[in-house]
GUDREN-600359 format. One record per residue: x, y, z of N, C-alpha, C in turn; residue number from 1. Coordinates in Angstrom, 3 decimals. Layout:
<mises>
nc1:X, nc2:Y, nc3:Z, cac1:X, cac2:Y, cac3:Z, cc1:X, cc2:Y, cc3:Z, k:NUM
...
</mises>
This chain:
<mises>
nc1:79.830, nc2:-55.115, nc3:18.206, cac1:78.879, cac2:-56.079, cac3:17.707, cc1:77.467, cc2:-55.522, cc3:17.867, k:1
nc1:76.598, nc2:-55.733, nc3:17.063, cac1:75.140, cac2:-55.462, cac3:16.933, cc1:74.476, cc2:-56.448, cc3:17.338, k:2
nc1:73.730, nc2:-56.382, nc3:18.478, cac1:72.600, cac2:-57.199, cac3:19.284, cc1:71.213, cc2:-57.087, cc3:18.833, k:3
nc1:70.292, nc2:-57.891, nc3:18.843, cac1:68.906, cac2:-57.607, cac3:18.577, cc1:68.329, cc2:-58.191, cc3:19.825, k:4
nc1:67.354, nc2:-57.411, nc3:20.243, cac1:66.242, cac2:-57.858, cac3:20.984, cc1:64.585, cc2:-57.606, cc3:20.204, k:5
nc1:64.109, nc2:-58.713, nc3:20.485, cac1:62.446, cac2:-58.831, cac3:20.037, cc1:61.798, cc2:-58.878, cc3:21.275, k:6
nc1:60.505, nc2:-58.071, nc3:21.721, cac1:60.097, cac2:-58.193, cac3:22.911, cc1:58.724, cc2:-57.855, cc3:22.700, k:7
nc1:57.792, nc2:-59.054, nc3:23.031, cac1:56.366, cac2:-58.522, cac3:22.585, cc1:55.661, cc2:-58.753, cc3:24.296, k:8
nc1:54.579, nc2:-58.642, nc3:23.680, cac1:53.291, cac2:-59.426, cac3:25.076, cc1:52.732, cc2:-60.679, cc3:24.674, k:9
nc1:52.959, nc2:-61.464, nc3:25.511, cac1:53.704, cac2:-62.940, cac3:25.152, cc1:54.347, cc2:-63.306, cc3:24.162, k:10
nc1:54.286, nc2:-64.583, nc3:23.613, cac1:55.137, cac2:-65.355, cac3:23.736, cc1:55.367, cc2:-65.012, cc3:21.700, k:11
nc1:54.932, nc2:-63.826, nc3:21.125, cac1:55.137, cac2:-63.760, cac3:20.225, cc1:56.764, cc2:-63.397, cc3:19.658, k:12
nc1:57.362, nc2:-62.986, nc3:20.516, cac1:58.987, cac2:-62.683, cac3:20.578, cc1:59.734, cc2:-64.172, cc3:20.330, k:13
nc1:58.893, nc2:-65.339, nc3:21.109, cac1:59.807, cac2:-66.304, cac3:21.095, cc1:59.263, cc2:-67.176, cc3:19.645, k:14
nc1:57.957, nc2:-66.661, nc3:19.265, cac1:57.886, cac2:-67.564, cac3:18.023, cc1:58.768, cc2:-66.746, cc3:16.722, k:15
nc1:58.926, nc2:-65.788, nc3:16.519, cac1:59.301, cac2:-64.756, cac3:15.871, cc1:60.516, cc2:-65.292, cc3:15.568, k:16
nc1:61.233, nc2:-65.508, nc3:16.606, cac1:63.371, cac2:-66.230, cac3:16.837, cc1:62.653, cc2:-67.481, cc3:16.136, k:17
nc1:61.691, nc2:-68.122, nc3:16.919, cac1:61.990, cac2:-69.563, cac3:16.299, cc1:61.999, cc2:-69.852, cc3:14.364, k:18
nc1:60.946, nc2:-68.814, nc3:14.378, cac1:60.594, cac2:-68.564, cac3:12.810, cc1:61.688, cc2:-68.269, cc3:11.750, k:19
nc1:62.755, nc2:-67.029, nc3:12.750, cac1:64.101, cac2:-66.576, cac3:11.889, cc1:64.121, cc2:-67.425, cc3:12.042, k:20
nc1:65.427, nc2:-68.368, nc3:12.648, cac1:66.401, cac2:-69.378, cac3:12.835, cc1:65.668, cc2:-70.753, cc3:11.829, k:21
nc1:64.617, nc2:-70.394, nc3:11.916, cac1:64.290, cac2:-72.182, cac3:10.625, cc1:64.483, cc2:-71.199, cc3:9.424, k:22
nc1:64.564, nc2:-70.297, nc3:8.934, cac1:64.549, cac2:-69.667, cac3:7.915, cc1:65.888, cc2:-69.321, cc3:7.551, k:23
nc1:66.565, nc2:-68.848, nc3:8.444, cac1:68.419, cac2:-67.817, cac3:8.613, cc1:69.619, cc2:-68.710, cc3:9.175, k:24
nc1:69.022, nc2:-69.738, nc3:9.998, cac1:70.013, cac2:-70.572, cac3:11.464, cc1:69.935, cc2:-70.148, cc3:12.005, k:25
nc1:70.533, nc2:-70.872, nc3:13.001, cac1:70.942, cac2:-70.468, cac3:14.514, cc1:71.685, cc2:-69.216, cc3:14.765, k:26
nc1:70.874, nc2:-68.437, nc3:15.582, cac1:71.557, cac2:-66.815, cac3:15.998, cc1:72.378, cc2:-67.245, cc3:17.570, k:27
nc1:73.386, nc2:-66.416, nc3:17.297, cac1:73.872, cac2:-66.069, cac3:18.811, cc1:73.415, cc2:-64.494, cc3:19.598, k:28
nc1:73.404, nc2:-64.049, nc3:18.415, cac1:73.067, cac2:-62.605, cac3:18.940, cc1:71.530, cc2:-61.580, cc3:18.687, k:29
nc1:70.662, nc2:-62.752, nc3:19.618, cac1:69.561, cac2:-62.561, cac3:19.665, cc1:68.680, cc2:-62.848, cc3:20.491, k:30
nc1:68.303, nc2:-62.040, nc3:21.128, cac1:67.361, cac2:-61.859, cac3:22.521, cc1:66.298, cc2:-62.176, cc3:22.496, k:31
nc1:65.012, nc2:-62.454, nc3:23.228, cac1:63.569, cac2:-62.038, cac3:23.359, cc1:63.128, cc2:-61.986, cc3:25.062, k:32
nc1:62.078, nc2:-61.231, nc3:24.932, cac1:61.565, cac2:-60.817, cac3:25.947, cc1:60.217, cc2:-61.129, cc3:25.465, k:33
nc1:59.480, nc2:-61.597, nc3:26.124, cac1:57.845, cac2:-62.420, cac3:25.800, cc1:57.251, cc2:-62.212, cc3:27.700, k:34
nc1:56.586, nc2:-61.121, nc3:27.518, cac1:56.556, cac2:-59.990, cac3:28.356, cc1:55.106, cc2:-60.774, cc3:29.161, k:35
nc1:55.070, nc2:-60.678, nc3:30.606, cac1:53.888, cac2:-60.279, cac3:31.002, cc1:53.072, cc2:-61.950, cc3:31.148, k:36
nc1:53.922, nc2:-63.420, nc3:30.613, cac1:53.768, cac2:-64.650, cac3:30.864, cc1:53.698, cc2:-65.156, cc3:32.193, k:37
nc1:54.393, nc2:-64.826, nc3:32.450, cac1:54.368, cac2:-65.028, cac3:34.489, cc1:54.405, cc2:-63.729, cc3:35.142, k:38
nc1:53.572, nc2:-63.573, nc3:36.166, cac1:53.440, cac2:-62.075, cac3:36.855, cc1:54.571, cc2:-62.233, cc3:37.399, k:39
nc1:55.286, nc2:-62.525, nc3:37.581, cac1:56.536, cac2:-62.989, cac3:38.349, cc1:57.663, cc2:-61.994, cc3:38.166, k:40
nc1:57.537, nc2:-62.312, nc3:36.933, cac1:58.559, cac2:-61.489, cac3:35.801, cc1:58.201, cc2:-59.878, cc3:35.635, k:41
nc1:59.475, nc2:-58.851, nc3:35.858, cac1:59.537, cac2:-58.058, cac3:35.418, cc1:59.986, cc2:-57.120, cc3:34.914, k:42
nc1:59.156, nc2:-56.626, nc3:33.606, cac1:59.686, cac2:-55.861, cac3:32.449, cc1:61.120, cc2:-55.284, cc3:32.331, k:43
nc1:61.089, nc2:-54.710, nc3:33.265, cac1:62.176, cac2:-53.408, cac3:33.603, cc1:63.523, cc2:-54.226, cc3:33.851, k:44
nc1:63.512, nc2:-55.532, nc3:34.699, cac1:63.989, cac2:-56.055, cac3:35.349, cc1:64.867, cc2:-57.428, cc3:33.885, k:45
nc1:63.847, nc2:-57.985, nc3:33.354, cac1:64.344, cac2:-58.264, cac3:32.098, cc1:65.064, cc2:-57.578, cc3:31.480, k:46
nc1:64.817, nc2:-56.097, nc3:30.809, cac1:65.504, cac2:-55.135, cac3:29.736, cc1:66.862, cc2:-55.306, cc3:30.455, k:47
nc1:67.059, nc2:-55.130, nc3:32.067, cac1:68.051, cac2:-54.813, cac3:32.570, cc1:69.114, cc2:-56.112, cc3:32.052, k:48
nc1:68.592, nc2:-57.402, nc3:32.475, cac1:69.293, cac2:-58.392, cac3:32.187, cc1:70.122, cc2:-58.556, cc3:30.865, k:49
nc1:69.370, nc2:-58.129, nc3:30.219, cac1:69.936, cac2:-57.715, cac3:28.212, cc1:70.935, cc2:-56.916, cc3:28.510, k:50
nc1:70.874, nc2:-56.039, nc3:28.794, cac1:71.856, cac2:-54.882, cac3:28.830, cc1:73.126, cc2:-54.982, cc3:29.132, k:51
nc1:72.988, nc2:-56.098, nc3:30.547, cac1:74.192, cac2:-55.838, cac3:31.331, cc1:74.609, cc2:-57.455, cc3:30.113, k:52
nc1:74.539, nc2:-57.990, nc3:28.874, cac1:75.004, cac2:-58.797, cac3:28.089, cc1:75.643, cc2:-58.463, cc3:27.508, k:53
nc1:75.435, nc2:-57.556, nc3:26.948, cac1:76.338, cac2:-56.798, cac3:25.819, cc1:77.490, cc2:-55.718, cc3:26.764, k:54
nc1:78.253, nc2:-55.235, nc3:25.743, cac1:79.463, cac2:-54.824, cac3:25.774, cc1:79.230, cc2:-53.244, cc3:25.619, k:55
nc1:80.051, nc2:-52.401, nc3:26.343, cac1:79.968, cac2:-50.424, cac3:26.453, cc1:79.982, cc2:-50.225, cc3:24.828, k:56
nc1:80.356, nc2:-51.256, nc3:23.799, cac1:80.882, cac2:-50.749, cac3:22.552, cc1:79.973, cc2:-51.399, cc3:21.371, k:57
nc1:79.029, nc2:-51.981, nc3:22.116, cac1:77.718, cac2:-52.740, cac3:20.970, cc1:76.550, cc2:-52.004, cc3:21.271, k:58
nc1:75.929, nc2:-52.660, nc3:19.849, cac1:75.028, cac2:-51.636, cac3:19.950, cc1:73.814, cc2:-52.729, cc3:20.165, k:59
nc1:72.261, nc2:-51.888, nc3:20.323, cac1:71.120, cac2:-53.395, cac3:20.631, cc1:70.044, cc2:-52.556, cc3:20.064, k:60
nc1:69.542, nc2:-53.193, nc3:19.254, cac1:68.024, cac2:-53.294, cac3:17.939, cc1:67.354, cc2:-53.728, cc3:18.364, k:61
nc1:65.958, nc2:-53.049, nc3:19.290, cac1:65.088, cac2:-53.779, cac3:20.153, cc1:63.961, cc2:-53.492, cc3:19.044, k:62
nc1:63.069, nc2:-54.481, nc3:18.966, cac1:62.163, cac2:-54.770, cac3:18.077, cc1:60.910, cc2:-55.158, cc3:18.972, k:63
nc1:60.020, nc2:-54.086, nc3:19.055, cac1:58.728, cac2:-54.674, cac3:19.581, cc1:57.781, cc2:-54.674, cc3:18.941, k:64
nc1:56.320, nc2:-55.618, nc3:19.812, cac1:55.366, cac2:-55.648, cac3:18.836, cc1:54.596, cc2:-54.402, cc3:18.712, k:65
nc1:54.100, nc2:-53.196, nc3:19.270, cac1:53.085, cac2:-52.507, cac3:19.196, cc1:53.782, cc2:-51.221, cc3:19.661, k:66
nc1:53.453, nc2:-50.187, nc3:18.847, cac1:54.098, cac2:-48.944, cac3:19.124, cc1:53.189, cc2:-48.579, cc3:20.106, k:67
nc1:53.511, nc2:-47.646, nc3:21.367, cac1:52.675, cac2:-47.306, cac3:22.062, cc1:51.945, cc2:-48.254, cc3:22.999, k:68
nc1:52.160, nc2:-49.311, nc3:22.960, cac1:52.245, cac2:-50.553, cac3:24.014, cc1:52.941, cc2:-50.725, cc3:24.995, k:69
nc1:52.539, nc2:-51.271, nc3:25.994, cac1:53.574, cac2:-51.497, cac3:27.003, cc1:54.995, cc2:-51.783, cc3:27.571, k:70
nc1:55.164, nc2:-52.704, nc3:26.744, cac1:56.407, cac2:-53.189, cac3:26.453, cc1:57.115, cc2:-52.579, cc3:25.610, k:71
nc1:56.970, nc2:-51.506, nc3:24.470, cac1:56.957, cac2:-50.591, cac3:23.606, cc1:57.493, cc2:-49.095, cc3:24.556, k:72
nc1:56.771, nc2:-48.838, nc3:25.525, cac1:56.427, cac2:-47.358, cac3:25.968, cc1:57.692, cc2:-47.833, cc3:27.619, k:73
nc1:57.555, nc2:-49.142, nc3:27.875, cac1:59.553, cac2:-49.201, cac3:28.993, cc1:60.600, cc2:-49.526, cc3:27.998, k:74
nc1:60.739, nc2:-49.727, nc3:26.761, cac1:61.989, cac2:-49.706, cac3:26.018, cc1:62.214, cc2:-48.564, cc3:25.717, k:75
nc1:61.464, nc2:-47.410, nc3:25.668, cac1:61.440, cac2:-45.902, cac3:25.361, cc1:62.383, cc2:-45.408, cc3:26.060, k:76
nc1:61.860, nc2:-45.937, nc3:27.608, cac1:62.775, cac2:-45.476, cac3:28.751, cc1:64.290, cc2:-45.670, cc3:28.370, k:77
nc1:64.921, nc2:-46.750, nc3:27.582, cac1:65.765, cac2:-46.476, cac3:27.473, cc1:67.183, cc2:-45.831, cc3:26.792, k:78
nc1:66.149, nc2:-45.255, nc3:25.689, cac1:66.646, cac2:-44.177, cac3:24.586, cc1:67.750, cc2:-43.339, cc3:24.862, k:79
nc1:67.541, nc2:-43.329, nc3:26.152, cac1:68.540, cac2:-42.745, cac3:26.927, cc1:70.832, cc2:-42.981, cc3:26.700, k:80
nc1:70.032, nc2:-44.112, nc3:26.041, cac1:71.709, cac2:-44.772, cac3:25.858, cc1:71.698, cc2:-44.608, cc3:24.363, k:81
nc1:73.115, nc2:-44.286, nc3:24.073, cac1:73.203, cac2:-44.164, cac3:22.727, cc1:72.988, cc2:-45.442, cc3:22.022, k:82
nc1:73.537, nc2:-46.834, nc3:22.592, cac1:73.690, cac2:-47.903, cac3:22.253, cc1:72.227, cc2:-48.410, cc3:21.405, k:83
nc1:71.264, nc2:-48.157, nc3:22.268, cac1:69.969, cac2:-48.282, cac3:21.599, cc1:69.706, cc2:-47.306, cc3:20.603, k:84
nc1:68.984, nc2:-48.605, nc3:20.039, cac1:67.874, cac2:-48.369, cac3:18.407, cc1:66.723, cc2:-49.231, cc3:18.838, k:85
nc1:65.638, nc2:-48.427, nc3:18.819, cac1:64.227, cac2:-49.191, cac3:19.029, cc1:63.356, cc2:-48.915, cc3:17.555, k:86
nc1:62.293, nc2:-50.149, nc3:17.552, cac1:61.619, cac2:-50.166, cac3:16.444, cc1:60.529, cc2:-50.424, cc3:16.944, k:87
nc1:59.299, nc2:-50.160, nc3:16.757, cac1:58.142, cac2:-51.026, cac3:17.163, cc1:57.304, cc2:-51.359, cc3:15.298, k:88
nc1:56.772, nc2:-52.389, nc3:15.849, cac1:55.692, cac2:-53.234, cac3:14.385, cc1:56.837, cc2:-54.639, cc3:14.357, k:89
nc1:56.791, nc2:-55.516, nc3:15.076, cac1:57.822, cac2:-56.745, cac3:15.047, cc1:56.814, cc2:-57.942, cc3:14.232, k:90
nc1:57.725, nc2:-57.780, nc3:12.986, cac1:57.155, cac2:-58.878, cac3:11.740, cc1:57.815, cc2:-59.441, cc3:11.008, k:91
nc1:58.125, nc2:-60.955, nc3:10.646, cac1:58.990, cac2:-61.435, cac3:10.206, cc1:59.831, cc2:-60.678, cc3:8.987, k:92
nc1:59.065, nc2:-59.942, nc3:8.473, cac1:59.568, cac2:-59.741, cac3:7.375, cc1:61.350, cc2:-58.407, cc3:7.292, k:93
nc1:61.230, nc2:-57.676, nc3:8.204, cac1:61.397, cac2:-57.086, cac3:9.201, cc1:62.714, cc2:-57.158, cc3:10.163, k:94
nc1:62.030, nc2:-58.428, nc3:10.770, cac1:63.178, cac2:-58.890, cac3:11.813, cc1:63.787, cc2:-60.053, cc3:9.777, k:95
nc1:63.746, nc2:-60.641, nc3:9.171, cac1:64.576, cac2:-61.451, cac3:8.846, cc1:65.907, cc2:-60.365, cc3:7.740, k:96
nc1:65.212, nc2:-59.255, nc3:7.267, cac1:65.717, cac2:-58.076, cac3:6.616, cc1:67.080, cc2:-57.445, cc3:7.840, k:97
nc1:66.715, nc2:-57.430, nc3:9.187, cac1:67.921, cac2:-57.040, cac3:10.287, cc1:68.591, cc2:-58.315, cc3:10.313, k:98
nc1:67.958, nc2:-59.354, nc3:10.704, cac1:69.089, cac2:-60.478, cac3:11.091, cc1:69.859, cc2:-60.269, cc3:9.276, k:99
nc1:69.596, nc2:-60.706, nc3:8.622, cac1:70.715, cac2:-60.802, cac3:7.162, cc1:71.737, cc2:-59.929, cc3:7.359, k:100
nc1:71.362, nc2:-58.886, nc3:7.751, cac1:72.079, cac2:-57.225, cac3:7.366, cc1:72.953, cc2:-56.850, cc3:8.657, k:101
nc1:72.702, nc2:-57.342, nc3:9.710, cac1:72.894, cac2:-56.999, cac3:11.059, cc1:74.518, cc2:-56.993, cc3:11.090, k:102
nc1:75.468, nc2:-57.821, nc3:10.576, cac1:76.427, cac2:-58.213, cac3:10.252, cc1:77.664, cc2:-56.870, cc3:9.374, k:103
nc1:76.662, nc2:-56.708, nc3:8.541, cac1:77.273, cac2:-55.561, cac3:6.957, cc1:77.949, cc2:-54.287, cc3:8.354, k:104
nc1:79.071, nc2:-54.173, nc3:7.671, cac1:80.036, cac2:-52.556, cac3:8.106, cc1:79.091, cc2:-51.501, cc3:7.677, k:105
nc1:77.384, nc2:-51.675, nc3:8.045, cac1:77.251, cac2:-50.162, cac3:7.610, cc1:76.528, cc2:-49.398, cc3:8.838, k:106
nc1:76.373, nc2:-48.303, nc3:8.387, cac1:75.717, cac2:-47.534, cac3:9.489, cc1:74.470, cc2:-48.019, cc3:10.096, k:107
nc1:74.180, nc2:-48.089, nc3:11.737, cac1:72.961, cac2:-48.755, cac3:12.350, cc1:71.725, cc2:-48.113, cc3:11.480, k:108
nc1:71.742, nc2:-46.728, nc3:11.853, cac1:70.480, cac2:-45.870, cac3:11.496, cc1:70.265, cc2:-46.391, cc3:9.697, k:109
nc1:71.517, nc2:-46.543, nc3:9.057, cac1:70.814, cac2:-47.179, cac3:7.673, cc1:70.448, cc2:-48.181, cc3:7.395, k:110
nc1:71.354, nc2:-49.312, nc3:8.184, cac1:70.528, cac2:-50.898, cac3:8.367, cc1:69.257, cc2:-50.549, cc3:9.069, k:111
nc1:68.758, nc2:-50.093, nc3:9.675, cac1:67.314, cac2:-49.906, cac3:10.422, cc1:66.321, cc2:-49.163, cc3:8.904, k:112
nc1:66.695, nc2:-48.194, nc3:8.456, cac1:65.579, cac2:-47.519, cac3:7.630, cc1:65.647, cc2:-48.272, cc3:6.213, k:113
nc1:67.159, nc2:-49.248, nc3:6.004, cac1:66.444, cac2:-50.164, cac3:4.639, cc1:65.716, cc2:-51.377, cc3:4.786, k:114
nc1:65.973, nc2:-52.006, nc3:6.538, cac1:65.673, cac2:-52.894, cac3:6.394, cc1:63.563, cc2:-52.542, cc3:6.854, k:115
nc1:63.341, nc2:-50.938, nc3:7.562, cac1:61.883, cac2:-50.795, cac3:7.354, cc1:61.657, cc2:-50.804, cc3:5.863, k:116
nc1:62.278, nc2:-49.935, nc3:4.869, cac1:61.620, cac2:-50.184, cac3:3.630, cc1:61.321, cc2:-51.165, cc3:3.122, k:117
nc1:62.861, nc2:-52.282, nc3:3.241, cac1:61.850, cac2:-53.321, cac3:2.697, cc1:60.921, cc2:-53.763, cc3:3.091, k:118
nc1:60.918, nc2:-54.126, nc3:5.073, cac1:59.970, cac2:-54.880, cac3:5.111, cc1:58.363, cc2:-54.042, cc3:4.553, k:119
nc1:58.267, nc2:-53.008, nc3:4.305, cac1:57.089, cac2:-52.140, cac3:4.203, cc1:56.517, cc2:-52.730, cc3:3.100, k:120
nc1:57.757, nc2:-52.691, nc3:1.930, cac1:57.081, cac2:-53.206, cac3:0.809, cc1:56.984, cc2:-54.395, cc3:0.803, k:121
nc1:56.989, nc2:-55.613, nc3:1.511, cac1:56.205, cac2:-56.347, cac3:1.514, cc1:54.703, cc2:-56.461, cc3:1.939, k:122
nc1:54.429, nc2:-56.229, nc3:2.542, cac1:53.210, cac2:-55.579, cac3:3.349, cc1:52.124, cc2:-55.476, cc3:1.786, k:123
nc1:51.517, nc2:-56.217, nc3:1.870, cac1:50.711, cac2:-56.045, cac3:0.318, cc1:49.481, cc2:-57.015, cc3:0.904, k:124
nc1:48.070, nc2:-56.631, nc3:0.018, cac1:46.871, cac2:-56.785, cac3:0.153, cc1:46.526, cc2:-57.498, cc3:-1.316, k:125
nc1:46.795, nc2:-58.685, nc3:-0.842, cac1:46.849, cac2:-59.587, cac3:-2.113, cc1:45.670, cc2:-59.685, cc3:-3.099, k:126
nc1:44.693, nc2:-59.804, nc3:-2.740, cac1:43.234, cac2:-59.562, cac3:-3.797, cc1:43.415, cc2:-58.163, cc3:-4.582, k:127
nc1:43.444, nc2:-56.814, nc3:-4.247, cac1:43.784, cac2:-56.154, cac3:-5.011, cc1:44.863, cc2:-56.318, cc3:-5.708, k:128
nc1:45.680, nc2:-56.995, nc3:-5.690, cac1:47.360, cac2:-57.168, cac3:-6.388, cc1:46.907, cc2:-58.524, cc3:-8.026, k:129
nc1:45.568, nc2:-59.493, nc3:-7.252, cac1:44.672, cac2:-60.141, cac3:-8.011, cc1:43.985, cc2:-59.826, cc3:-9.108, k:130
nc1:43.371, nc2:-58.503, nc3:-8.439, cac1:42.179, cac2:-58.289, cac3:-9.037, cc1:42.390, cc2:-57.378, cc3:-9.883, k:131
nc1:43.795, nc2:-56.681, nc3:-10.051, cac1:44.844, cac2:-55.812, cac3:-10.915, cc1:45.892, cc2:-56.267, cc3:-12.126, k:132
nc1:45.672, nc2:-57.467, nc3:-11.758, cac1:46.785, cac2:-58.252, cac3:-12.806, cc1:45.346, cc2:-58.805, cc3:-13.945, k:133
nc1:46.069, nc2:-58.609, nc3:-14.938, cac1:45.122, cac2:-58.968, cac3:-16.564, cc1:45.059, cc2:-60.482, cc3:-16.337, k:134
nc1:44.524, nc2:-61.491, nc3:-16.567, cac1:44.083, cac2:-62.273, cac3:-17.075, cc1:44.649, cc2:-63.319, cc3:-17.890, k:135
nc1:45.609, nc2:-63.975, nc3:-17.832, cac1:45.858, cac2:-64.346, cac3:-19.630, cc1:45.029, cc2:-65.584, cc3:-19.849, k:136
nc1:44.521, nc2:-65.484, nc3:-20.954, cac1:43.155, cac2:-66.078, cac3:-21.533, cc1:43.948, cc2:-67.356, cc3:-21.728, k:137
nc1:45.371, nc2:-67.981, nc3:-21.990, cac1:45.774, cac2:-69.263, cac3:-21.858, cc1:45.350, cc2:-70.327, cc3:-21.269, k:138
nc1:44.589, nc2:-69.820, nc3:-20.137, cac1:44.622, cac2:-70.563, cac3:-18.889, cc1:43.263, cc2:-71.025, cc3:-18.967, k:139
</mises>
């Protein structure tokens, strides 16, 4: 089975799930980590908790917010396992492209690089997309 984890600095991981699930339903197989809310809590100590969830034979799609970020730069640490696939740039568009797909018999590494393309091409700067389209004088 394929696991996802979303893990930002705060509480953007947990709006992110809430956002899929009104959009996709209710997930079972979906994590967050919303990092760094209570000093209490820690990082390392969370990832661990995920881990020991899943199974020697699943795999886990950790999705963070900021490449080179904190929370970004201890999921690195765990590359180490084959099981992991990390992504950093966590955006709906993104995470809702993995949750759909997460499911499909296909290869991880290709569910990960179609579901970046698409989300990429969404990613658009709407006034130029405006200010490029003709006119129709109908209006």
């Amino acid at each position: 089975m394929r696991y996802l984890l979303f893990a930002s600095h705060g509480r953007l991981a947990e709006g992110m799930l809430d956002s899929v699930e009104m959009i996709t339903g209710k997930r079972d197989n979906i994590f967050t980590i919303s990092a760094y809310k209570n000093e209490n809590e820690d990082l390392t100590k969370q990832l661990e908790s995920v881990l020991m969830q899943i199974n020697e034979e699943d795999e886990l799609i950790i999705v963070t917010d900021i490449f080179g970020g904190s929370v970004n730069n201890e999921c690195l640490k765990l590359l180490h396992d084959t099981r992991i696939h990390l992504i950093a740039g966590l955006n709906l568009a993104l995470v809702i492209e993995l949750v759909t797909q997460v499911n499909f018999q296909m290869d991880t590494d290709e569910l990960i690089n179609k579901a970046l393309k698409n989300a990429k091409d969404t990613i658009i700067y709407c006034n130029k997309v405006i200010r490029s389209e003709p006119e129709d004088e109908d209006f």
